[in-house]
C-alpha positions in Angstrom: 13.1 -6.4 22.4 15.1 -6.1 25.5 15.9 -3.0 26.3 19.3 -2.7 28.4 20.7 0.0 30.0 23.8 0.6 32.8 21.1 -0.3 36.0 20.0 -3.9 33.9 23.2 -4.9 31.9 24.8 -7.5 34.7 21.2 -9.2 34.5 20.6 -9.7 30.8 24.9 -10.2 30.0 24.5 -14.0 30.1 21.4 -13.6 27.9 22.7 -11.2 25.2 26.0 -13.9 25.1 23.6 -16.9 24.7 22.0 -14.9 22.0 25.0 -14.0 20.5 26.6 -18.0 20.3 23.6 -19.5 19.4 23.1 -17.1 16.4 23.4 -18.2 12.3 23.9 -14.4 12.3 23.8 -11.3 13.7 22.7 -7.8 12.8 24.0 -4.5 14.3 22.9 -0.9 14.4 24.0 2.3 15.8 23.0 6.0 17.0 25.4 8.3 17.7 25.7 11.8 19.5 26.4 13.5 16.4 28.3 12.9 12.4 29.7 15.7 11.3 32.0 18.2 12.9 32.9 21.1 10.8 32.4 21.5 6.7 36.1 20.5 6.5 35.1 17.1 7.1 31.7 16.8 4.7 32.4 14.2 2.3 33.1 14.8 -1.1 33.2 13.5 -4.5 36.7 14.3 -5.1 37.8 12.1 -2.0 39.5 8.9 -2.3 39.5 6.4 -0.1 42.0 7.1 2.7 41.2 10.5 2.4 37.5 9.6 3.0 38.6 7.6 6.3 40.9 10.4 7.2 37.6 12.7 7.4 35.3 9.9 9.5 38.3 9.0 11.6 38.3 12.6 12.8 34.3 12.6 13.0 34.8 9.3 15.2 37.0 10.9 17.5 34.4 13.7 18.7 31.2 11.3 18.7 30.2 8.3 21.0 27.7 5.7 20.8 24.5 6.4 22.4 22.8 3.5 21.8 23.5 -0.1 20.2 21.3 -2.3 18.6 21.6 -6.2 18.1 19.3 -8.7 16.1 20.1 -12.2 16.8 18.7 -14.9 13.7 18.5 -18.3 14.2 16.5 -20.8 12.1 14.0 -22.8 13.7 15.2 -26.4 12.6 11.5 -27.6 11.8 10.5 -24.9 9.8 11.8 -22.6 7.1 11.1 -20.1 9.7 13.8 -17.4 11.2 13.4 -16.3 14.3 14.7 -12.9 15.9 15.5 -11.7 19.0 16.6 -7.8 19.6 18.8 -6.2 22.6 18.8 -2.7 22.4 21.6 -1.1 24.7 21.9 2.3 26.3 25.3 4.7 26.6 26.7 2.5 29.5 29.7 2.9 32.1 33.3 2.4 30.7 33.3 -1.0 32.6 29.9 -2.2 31.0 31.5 -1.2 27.7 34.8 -3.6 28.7 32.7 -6.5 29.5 30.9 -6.3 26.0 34.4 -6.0 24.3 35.7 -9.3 26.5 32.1 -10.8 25.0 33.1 -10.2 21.5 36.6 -11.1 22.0 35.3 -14.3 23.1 33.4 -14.7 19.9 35.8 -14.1 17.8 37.6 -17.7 19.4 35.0 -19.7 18.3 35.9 -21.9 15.2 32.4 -20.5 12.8 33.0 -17.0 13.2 29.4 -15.1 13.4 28.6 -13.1 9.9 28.2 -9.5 11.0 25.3 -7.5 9.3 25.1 -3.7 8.8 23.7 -0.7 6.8 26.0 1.8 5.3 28.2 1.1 8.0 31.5 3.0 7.6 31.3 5.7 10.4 29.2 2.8 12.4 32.4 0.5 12.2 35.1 3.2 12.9 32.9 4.3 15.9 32.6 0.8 16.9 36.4 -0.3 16.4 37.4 3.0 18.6 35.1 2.3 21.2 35.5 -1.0 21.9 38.4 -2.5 19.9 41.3 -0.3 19.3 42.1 3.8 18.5 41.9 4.3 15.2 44.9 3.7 13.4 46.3 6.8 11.0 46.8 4.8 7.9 43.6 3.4 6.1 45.3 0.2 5.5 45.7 -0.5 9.0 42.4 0.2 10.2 40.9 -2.4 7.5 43.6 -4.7 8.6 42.3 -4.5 12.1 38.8 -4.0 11.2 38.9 -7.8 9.3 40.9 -8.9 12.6 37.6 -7.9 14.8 34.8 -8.4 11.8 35.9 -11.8 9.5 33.0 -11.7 7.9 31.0 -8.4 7.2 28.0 -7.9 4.8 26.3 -4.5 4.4 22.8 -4.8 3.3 23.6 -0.9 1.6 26.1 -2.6 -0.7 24.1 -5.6 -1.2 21.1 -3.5 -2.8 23.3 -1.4 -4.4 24.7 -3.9 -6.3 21.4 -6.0 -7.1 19.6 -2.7 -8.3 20.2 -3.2 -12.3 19.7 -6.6 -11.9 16.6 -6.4 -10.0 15.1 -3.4 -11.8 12.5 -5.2 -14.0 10.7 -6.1 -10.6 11.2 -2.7 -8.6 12.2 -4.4 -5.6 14.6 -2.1 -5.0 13.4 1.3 -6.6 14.0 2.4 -3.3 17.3 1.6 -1.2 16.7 3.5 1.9 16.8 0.4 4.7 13.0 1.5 5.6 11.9 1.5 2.5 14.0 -1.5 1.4 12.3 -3.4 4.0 8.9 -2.1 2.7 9.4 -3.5 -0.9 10.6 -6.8 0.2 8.4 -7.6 3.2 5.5 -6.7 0.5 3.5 -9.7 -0.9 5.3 -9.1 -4.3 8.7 -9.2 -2.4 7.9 -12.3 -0.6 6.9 -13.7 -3.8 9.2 -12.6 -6.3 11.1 -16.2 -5.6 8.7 -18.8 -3.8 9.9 -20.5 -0.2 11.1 -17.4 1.1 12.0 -17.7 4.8 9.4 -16.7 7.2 10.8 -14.1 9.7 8.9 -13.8 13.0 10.2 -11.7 16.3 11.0 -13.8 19.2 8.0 -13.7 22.0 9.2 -11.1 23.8 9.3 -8.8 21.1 5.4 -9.0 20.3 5.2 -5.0 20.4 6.7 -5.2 16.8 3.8 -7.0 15.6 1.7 -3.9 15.8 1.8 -0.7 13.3 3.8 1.5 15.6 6.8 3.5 14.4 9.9 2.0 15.7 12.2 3.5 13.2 15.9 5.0 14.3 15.7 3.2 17.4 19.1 0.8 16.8 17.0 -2.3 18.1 14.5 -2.2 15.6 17.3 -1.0 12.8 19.1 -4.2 13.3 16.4 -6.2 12.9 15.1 -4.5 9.7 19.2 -4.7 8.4 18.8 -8.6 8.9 15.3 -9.1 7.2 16.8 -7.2 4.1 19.7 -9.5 4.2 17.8 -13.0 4.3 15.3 -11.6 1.9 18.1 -10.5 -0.9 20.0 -13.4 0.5 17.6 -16.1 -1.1 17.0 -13.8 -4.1 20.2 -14.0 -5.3 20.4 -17.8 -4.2 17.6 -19.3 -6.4 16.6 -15.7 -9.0 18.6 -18.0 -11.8 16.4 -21.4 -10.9 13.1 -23.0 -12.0 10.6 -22.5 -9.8 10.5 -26.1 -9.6 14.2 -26.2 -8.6 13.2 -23.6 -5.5 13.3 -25.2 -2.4 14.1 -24.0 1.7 18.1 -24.1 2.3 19.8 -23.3 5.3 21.9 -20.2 6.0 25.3 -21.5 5.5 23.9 -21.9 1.7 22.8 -18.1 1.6 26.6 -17.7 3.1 27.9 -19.3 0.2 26.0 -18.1 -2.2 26.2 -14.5 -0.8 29.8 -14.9 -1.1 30.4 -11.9 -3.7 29.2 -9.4 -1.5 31.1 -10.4 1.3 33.5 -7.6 3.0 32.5 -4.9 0.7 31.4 -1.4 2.5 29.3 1.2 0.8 30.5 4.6 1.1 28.0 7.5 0.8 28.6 10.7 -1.8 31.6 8.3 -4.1 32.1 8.7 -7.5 33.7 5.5 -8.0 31.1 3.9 -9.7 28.4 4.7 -12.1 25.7 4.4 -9.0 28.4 7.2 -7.0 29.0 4.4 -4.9 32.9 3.6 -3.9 33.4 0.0 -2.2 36.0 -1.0 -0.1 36.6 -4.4 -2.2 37.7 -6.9 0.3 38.9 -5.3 3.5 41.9 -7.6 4.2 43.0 -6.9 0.4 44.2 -4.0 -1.3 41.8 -2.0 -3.1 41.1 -1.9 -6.4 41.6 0.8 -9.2 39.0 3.9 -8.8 37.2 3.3 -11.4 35.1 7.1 -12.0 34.3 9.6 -14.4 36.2 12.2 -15.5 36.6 15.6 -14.0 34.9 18.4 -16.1 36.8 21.6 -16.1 35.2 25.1 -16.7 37.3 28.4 -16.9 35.9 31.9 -17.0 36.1 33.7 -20.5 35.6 37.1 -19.1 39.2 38.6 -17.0 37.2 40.1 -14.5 35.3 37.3 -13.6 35.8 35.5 -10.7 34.3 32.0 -10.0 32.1 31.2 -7.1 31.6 27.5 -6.1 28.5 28.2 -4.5 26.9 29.6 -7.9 28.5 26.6 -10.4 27.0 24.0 -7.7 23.5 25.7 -8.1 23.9 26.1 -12.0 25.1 22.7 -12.2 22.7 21.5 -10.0 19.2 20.2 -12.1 22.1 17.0 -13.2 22.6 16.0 -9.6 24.8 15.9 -6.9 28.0 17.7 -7.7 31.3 19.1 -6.0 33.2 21.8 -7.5 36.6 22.2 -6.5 38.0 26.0 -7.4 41.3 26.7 -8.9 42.1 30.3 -8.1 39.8 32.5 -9.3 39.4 32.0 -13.2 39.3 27.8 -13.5 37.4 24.6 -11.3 37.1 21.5 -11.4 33.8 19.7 -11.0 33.2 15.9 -10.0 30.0 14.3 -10.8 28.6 10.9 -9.4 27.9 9.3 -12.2 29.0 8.7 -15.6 25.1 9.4 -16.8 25.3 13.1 -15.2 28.6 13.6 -16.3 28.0 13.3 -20.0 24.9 15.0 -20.0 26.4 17.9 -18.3 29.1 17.9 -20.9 26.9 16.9 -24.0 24.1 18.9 -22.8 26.1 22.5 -23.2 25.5 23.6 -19.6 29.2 24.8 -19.6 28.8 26.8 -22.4 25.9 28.1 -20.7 27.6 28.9 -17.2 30.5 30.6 -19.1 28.1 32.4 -20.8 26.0 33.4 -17.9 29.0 34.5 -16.0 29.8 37.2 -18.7 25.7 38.8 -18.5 26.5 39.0 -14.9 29.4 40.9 -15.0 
């Protein structure tokens, strides 16, 4: 890996564009200062979508970058064999930051736009866009307008996983969907296995250091790189999981594009109710978004007058089914909003309401 910082960057600029143009695809990663500002701004299962931007827009605003990670792929053309090469960059100057902007405004010409890779990347690309694109626009349409004008092409590994879970379940691949452990399951032998003539991935020669057992974890380099791996590895999964082993052969990455193509511009966005994993997705950023689709709301009400609700206490009672939010209504009702469909009816079939109501009348 290539570690760049403010005192390096005019030396290694002509390498990281080479790296960059010569690419099937790239991955990116990001550490920031900070994520949350005040409990105003936590995320929610009531929000919706704009109202979920609203919150990281105003996070975005308070944070900056402190480091950048970049994994360049590119398949060797003798062997089905990936190769990776990782530039990690330091908080630089304002005009370091200016000539990486004019760098990816000069990708963005090229006739095959590059396929950009991420994890769970919603606050990543708002920070990013701000940075080095364009303030954030007010309106959520706008900034997914301008966020397909600087990203055509975006696939998050988050989503990817998300979405191949039931599918995948019978092999465990993906018990696990934290990117670390993600990468764990499929660099295993099983993962490598599960569909034969899965791509090698090697690190470039000057990245030998990853070759040994050290810990390079939350360094945005190293993030990048494991983002990538995850992608080619689910990549040809989902290419040949439906073929005879016979049928199995080494394809190039334009056929993983293609093939890839459901899960193209869709975001993951953490703590949503939207789908029966609590995972909302931004269904095709240049397109309007489709219908929530959620459970319902489950409201409780206090039997005894004097009572007053706390949300604090319903979340802990309510708590043994999973994450909830509970939203209060004066003093006597709330609303609560589960993240699944799964914890929702066994919440309401289960009689903890009856319970908490019940339990709020001892107390008093």
């Amino acid at each position: 890996m290539v570690d760049i910082t403010k005192s390096n960057f005019d030396e290694h600029f002509a390498s990281i564009e080479t790296a960059i143009a010569e690419a099937d695809f790239i991955a990116l990663d990001t550490e920031f200062t900070g994520l949350l500002i005040d409990n105003e701004n936590k995320n929610s299962l009531f929000d919706t979508c704009a109202e979920r931007y609203t919150k990281l827009r105003e996070s975005a605003t308070q944070f900056t970058i402190c480091q950048i990670g970049l994994s360049a792929f590119k398949k060797d053309p003798e062997e089905n064999k990936n190769l990776d090469e990782k530039i990690q960059i330091e908080k630089m100057s304002i005009e370091k930051r200016r000539n990486l902007e004019e760098c990816d405004a000069k990708e963005r010409d090229e006739s095959f736009l590059k396929s950009h890779l991420g994890f769970s990347r919603v606050f990543k690309l708002l920070t990013s866009h701000k940075k080095f694109y364009r303030p954030l626009p007010e309106k959520f349409e706008d900034f997914k307008n301008g966020l397909h004008e600087l990203f055509p092409v975006i696939f998050d590994t988050k989503h990817i996983s998300a979405k191949l879970r039931k599918p995948l379940q019978d092999s465990t691949l993906l018990k696990k969907t934290f990117l670390i452990e993600l990468y764990n399951q499929l660099e295993s032998t099983k993962g490598q296995q599960y569909v034969i003539h899965s791509p090698s991935i090697v690190h470039s020669e000057e990245d030998s250091r990853y070759n040994t057992d050290s810990d390079f974890i939350h360094q945005a380099g190293y993030d990048a790189y494991l983002c990538g791996y995850v992608f080619l590895r689910l990549s040809h999964i989902v290419t040949f999981q439906d073929f005879k082993s016979t049928e199995v052969a080494p394809c190039t990455f334009r056929r993983y594009l293609q093939e890839m193509g459901d899960y193209k511009n869709n975001i993951n966005v953490i703590r949503a109710a939207y789908l029966p994993i609590h995972i909302v997705y931004i269904q095709n950023i240049a397109d309007k978004d489709p219908k929530p689709i959620k459970p319902k709301l489950l409201f409780v009400k206090s039997l005894q007058p004097s009572y007053r609700l706390d949300a604090k206490q319903l979340a802990q009672w309510f708590s043994p089914y999973g994450a909830v939010d509970i939203k209060l209504d004066g003093s006597k009702r709330a609303l609560v909003a589960t993240g699944n469909y799964y914890r929702a009816g066994a919440i309401a079939s289960g009689g903890l309401c009856l319970w908490v109501l019940f339990s709020s009348r001892k107390e008093k």
